[in-house]
C-alpha positions in Angstrom: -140.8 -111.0 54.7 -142.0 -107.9 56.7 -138.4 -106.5 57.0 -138.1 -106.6 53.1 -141.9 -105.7 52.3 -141.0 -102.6 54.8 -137.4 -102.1 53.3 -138.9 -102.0 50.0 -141.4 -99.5 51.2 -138.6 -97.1 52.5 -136.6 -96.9 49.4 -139.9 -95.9 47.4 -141.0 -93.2 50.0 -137.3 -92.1 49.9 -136.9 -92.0 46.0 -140.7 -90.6 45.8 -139.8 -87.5 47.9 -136.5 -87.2 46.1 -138.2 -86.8 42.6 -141.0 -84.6 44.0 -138.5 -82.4 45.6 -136.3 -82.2 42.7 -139.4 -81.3 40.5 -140.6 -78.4 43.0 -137.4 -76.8 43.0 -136.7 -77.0 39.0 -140.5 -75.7 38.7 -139.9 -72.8 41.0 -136.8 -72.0 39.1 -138.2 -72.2 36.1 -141.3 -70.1 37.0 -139.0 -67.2 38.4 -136.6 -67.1 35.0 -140.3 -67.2 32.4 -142.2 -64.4 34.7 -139.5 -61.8 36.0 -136.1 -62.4 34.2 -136.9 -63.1 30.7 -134.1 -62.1 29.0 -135.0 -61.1 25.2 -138.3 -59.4 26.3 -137.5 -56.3 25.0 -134.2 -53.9 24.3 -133.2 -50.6 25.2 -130.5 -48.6 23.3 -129.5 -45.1 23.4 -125.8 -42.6 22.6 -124.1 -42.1 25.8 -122.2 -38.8 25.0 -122.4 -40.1 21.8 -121.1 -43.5 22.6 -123.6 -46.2 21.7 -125.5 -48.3 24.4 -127.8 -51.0 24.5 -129.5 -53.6 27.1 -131.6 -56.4 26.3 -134.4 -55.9 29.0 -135.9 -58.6 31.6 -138.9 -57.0 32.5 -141.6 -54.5 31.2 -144.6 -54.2 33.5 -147.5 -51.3 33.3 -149.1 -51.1 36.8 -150.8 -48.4 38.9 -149.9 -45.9 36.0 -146.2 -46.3 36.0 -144.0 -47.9 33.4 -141.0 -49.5 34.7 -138.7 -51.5 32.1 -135.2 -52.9 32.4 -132.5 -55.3 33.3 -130.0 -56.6 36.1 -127.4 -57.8 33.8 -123.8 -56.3 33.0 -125.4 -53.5 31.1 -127.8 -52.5 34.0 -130.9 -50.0 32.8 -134.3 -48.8 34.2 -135.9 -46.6 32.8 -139.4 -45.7 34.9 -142.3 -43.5 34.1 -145.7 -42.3 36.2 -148.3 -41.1 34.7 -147.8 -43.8 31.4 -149.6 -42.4 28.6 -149.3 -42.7 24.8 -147.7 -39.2 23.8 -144.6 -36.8 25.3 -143.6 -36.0 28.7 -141.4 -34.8 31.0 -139.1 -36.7 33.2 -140.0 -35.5 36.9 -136.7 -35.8 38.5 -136.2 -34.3 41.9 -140.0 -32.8 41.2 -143.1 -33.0 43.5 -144.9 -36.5 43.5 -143.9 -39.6 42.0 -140.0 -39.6 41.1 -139.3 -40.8 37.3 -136.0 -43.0 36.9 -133.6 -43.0 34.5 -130.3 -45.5 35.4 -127.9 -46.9 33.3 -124.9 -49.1 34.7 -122.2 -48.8 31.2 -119.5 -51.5 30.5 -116.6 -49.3 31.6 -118.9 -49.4 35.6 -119.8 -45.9 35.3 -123.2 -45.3 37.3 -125.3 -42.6 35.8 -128.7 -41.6 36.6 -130.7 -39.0 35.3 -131.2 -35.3 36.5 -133.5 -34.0 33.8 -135.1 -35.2 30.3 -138.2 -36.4 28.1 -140.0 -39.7 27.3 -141.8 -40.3 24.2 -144.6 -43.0 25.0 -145.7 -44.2 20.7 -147.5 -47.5 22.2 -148.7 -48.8 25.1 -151.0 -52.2 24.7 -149.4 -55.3 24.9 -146.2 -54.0 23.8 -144.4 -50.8 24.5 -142.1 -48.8 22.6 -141.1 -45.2 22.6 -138.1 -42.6 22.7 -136.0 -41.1 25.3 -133.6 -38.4 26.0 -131.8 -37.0 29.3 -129.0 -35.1 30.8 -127.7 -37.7 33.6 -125.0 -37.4 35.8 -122.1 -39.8 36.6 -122.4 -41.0 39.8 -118.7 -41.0 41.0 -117.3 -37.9 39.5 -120.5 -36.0 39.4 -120.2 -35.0 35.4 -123.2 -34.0 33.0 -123.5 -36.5 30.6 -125.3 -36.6 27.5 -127.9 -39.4 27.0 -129.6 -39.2 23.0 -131.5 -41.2 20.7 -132.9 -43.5 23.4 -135.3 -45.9 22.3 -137.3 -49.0 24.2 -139.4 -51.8 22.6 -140.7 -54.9 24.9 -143.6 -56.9 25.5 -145.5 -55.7 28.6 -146.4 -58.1 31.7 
């Protein structure tokens, strides 16, 4: 009777621990995918030398002044901005102080990342959304390209 009583008592502890494991793992998956990767928070679209583009952004934080909104899928963006105010400002690219970011990753794997542009901030509470334009240059073959009608909508973390 005691080696069944304590047979009995394995299997639960076994299948208790099983479960609980299970449910910490799916929680902390879960938890990761709703606060930092939430597809569908927001999107980004612009004209690549004319070409368009768009992303469907994972994140959108304001902290410690600086905007930072994008993505890590196929169609990679960021687009980062310090001091984040409603109104319109210059990238500062290469400047003194805190770097601004503009990087887009297109379907065709072209890299490009911004030398130079502007950022229209319309609303920043709760939600962002503004305009964007840049010169950027291709990564690999070091060409000026042409970034126009930018524009970013998203619900801020």
């Amino acid at each position: 009777m005691k080696r069944t009583f304590a047979f009995s008592m394995m299997i639960l502890l076994i299948g208790l621990i099983t479960i609980s494991c299970k449910k910490d793992s799916d929680d902390d998956a879960n938890n990761n995918n709703s606060q930092q990767f939430d597809a569908g928070n927001g999107k980004l679209t612009c004209k690549v030398d004319g070409v368009a583009f768009s992303a469907n952004l994972e994140y959108c934080t304001l902290a410690d002044e600086t905007l930072n909104l994008g993505n890590f899928l196929e169609n990679n963006a960021q687009l980062q901005y310090t001091p984040a105010t409603v109104g319109t400002h210059q990238l500062n690219i290469g400047g003194q102080g805190t770097q601004s970011v503009l990087f887009l990753v297109l379907e065709d794997g072209r890299s490009l990342t911004a030398t130079s542009g502007s950022i229209t901030i319309d609303k920043l509470d709760g939600t962002t959304e503004g305009t964007f334009t840049a010169t950027c240059m291709d990564v690999s073959s070091g060409a000026s390209v042409a970034v126009t009608d930018g524009t970013f909508s998203a619900n801020l973390f």
